[in-house]
Short mmCIF file of the C-alpha atoms (twelve columns), coordinates in Angstrom:
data_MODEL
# 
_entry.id   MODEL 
# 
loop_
_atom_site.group_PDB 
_atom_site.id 
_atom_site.type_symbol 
_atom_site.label_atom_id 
_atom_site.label_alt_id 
_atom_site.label_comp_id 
_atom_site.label_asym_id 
_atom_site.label_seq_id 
_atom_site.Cartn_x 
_atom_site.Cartn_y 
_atom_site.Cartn_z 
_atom_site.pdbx_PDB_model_num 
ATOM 1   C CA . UNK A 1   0.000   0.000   0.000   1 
ATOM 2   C CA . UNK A 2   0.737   3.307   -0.567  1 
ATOM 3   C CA . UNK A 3   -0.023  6.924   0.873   1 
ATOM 4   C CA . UNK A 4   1.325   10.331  0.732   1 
ATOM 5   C CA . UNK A 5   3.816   9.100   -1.494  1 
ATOM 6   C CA . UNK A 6   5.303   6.528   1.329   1 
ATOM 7   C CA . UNK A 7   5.604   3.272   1.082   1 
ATOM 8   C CA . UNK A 8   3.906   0.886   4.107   1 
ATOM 9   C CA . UNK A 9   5.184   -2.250  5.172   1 
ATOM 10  C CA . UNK A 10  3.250   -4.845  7.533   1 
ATOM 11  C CA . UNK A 11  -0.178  -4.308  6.523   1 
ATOM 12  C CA . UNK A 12  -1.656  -7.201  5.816   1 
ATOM 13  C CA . UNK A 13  -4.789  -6.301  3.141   1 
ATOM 14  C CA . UNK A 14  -6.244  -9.963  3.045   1 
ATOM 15  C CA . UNK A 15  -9.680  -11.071 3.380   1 
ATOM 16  C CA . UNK A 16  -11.073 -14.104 5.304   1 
ATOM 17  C CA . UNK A 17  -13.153 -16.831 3.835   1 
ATOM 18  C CA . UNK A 18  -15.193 -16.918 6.524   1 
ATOM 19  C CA . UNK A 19  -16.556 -13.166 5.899   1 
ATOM 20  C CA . UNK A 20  -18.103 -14.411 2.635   1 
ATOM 21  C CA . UNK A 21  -20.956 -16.583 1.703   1 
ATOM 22  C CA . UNK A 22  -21.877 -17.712 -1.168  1 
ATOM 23  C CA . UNK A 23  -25.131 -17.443 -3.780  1 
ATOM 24  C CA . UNK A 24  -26.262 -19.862 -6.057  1 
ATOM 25  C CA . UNK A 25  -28.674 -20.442 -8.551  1 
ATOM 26  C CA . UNK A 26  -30.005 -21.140 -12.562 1 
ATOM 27  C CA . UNK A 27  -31.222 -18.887 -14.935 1 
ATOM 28  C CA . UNK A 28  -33.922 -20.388 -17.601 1 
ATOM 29  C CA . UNK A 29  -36.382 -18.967 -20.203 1 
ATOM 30  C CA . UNK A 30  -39.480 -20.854 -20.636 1 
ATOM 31  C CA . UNK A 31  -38.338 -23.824 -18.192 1 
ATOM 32  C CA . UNK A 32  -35.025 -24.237 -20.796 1 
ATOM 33  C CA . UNK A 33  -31.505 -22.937 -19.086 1 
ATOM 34  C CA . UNK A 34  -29.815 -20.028 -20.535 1 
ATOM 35  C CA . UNK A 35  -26.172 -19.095 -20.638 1 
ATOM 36  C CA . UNK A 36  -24.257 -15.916 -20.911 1 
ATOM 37  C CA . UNK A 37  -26.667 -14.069 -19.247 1 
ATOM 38  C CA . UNK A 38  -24.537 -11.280 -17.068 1 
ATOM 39  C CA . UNK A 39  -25.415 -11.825 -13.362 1 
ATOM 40  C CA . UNK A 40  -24.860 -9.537  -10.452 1 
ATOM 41  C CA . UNK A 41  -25.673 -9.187  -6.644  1 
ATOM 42  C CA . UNK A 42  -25.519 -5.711  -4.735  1 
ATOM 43  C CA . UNK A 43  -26.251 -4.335  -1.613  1 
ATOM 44  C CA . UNK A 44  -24.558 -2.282  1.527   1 
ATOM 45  C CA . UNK A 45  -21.784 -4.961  2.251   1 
ATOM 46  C CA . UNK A 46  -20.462 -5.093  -1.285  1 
ATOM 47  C CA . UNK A 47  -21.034 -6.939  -4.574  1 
ATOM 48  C CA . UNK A 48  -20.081 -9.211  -7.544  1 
ATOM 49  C CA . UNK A 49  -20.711 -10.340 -10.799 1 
ATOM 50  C CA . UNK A 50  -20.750 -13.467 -12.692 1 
ATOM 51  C CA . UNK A 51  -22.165 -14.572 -16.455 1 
ATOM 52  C CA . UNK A 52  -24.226 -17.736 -16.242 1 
ATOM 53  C CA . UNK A 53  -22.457 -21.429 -17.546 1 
ATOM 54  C CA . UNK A 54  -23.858 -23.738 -20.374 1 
ATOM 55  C CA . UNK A 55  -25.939 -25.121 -17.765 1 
ATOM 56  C CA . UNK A 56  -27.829 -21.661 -16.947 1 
ATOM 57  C CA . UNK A 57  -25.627 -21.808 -13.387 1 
ATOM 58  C CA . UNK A 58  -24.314 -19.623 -11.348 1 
ATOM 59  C CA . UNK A 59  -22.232 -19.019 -8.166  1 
ATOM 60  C CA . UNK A 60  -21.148 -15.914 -6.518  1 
ATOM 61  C CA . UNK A 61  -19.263 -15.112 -3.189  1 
ATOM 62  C CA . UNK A 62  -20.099 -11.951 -1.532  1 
ATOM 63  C CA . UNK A 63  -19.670 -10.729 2.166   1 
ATOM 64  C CA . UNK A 64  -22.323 -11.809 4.598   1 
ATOM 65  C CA . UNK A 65  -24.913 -8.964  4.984   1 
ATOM 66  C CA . UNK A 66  -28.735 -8.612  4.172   1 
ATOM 67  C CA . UNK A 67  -30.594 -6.819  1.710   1 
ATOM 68  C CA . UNK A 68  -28.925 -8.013  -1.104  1 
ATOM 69  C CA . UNK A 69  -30.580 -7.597  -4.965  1 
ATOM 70  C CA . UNK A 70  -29.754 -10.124 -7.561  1 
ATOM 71  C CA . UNK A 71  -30.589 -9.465  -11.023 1 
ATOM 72  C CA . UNK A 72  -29.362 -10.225 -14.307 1 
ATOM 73  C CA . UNK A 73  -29.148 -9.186  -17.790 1 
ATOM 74  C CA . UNK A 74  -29.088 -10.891 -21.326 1 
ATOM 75  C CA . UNK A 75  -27.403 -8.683  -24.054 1 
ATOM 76  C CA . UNK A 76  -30.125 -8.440  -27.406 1 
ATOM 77  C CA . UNK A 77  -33.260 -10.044 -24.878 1 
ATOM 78  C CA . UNK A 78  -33.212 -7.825  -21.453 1 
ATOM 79  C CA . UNK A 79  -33.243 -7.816  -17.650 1 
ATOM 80  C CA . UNK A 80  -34.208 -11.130 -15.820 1 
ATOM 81  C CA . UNK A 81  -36.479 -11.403 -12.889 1 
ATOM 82  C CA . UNK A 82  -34.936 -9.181  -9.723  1 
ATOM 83  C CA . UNK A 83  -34.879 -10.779 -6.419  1 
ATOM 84  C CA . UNK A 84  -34.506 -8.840  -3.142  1 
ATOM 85  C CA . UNK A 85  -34.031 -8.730  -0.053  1 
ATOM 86  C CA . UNK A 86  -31.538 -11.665 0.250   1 
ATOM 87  C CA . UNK A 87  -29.160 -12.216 3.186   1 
ATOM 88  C CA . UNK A 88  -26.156 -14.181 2.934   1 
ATOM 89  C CA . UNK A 89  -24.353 -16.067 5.445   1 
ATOM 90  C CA . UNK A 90  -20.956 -16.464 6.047   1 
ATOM 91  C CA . UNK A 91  -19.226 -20.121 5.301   1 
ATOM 92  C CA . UNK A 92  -23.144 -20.818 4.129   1 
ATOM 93  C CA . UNK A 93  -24.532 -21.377 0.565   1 
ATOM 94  C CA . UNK A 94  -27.759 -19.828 -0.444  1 
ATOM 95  C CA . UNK A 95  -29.152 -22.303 -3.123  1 
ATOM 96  C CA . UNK A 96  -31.842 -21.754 -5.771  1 
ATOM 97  C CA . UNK A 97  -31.735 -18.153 -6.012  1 
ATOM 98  C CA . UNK A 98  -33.513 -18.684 -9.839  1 
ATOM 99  C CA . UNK A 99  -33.624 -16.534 -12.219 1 
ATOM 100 C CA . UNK A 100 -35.967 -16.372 -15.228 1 
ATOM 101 C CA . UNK A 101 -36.400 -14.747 -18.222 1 
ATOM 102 C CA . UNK A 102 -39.622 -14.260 -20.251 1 
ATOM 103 C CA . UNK A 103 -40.301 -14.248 -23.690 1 
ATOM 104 C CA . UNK A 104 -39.089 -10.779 -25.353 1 
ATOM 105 C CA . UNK A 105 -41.323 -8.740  -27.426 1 
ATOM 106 C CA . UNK A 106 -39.997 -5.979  -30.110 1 
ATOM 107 C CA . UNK A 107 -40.824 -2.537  -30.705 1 
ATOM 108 C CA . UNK A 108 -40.214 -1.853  -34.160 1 
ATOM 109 C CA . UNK A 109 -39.335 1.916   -34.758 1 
ATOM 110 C CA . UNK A 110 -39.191 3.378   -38.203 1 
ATOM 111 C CA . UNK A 111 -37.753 6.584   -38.915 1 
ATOM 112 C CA . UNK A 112 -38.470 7.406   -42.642 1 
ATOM 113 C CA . UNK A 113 -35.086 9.137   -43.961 1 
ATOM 114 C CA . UNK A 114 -32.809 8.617   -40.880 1 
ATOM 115 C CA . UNK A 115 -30.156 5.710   -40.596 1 
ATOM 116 C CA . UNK A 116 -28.152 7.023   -37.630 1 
ATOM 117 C CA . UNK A 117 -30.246 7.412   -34.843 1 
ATOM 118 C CA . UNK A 118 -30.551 6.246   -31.580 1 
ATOM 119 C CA . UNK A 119 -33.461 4.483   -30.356 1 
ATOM 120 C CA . UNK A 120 -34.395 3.751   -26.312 1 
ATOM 121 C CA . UNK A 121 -37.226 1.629   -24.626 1 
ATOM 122 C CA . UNK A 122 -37.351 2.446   -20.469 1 
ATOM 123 C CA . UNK A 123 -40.228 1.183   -18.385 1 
ATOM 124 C CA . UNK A 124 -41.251 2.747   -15.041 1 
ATOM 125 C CA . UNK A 125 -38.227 1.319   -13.361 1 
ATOM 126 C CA . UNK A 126 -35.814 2.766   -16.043 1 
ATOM 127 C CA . UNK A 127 -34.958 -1.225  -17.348 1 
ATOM 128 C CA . UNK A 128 -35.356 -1.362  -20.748 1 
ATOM 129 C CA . UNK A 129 -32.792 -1.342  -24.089 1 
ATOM 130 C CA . UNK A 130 -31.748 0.466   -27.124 1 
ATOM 131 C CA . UNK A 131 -29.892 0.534   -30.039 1 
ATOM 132 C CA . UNK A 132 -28.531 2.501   -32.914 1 
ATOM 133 C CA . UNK A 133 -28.526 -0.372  -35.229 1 
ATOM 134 C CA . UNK A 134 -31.090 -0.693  -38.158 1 
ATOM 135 C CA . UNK A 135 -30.570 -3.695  -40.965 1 
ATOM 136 C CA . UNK A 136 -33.115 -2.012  -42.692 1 
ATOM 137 C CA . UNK A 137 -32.737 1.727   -43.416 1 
ATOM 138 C CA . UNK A 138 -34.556 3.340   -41.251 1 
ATOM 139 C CA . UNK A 139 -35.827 0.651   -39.172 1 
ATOM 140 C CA . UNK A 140 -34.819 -0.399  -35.183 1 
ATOM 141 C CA . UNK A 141 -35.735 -2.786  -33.573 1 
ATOM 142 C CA . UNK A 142 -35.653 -2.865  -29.369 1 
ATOM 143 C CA . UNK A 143 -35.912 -6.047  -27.852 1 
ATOM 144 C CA . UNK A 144 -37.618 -5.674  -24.041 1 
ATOM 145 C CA . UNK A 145 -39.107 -8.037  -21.987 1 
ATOM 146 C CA . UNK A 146 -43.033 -7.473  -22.164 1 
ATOM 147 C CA . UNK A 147 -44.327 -4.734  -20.328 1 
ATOM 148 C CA . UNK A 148 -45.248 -1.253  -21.277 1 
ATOM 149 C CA . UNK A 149 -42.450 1.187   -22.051 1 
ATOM 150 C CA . UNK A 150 -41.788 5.126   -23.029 1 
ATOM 151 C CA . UNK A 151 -39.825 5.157   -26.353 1 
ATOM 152 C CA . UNK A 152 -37.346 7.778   -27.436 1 
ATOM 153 C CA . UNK A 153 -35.661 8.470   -30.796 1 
ATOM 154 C CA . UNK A 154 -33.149 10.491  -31.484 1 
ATOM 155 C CA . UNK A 155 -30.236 11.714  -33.458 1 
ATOM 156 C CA . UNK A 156 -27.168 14.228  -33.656 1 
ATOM 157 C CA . UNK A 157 -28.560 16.561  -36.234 1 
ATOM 158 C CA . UNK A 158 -32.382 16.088  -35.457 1 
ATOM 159 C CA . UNK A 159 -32.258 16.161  -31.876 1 
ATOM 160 C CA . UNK A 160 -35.228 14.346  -30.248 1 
ATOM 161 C CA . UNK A 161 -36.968 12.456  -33.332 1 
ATOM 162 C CA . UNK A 162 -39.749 11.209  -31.324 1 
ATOM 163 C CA . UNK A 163 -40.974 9.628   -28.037 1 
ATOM 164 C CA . UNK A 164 -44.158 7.630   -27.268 1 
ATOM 165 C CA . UNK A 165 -44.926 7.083   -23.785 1 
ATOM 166 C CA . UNK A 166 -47.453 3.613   -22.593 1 
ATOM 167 C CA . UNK A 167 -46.306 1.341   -25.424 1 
ATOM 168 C CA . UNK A 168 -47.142 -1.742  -24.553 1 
ATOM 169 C CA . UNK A 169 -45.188 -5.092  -25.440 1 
ATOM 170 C CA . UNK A 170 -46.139 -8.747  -25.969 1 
ATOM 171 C CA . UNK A 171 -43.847 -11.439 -25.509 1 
ATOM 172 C CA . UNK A 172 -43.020 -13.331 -28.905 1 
ATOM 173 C CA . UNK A 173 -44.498 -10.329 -30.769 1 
ATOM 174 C CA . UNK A 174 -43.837 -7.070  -32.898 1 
ATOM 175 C CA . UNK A 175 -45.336 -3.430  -31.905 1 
ATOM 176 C CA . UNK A 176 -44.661 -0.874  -34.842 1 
ATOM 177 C CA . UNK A 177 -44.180 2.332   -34.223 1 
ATOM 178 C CA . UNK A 178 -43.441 5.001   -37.354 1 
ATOM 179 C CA . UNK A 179 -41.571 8.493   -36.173 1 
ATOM 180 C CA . UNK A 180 -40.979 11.349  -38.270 1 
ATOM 181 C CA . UNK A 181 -38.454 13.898  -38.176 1 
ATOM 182 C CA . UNK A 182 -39.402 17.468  -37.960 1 
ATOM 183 C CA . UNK A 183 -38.872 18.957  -41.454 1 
ATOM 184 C CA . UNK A 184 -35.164 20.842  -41.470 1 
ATOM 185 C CA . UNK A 185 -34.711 24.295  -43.312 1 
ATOM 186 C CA . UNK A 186 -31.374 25.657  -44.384 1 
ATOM 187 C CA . UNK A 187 -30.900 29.300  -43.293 1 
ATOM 188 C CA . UNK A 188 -28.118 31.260  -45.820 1 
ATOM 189 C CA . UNK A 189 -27.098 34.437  -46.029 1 
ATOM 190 C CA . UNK A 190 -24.471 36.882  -45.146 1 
ATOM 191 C CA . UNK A 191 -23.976 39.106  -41.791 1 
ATOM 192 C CA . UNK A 192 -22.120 42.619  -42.515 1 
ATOM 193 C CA . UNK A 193 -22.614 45.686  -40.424 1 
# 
């Protein structure tokens, strides 16, 4: 360690396995496991993440404490369930802390004449997703569990394209939404005094 631009000797910095505990569980979609889904617990005494196996498993250690959150996160399909409250015990495992995912829905946002903007689905929590990626000009598509979201487009030159607030998704289906960006004018001319 060092402080004030001294060097310490003697300090011993390491941590005893028998301040941890450790948190286990599976994460599956529709009763099927699911891997590399990005896992992570949090609360006052600390945190950790982990990314679930081929199995849909996972294990992390964490300092004993209460009122931990667990909650996970699959990249192009959304949040999992959250659980709370959890307390962890030291030299203790807490099994079948599940996770699950449901079916994603999509909100399909087209933007007629814009290929570079950036699209965002939040529900009242602020989970959600976005992207600035469109296959088809003009054309994003969010992937959120289902719930009902607010929707935001936007881009550099436009600004704020468009929002929608109470959209409301299905699992396993599409909800369209067109956007269209404010007509632009080009202003010329010459200052002199």
């Amino acid at each position: 360690a060092v402080t004030s631009g001294q060097n310490l000797t003697g300090k011993n910095l390491q941590a005893s396995t028998a301040d941890f505990g450790t948190v286990a569980g599976t994460v599956t979609q529709n009763g099927t496991a699911i891997q590399g889904v990005f896992i992570g617990i949090h609360g006052t005494s600390g945190g950790n993440g982990t990314v679930s196996g081929a199995d849909g498993t996972y294990t992390l250690k964490v300092r004993a404490g209460s009122g931990y959150t667990i909650e996970g996160f699959m990249p192009g399909q959304g949040p999992t369930t959250r659980l709370t409250s959890i307390t962890v015990t030291a030299g203790q495992t807490l099994s079948s802390q599940n996770l699950t995912m449901t079916q994603p829905g999509t909100i399909r946002v087209t933007i007629s004449g814009v290929t570079d903007a950036f699209v965002d689905a939040r529900d009242s929590s602020g989970r959600g997703n976005g992207t600035g990626s469109n296959t088809t000009a003009g054309v994003y598509d969010v992937i959120v569990p289902a719930g009902t979201y607010s929707v935001t487009a936007g881009n550099p030159n436009f600004g704020i394209i468009g929002s929608r607030s109470n959209v409301t998704v299905t699992g396993g289906q599409t909800t369209s939404i067109p956007f269209t960006p404010a007509t632009r004018y080009t202003v010329s001319g010459a200052v002199s005094s």
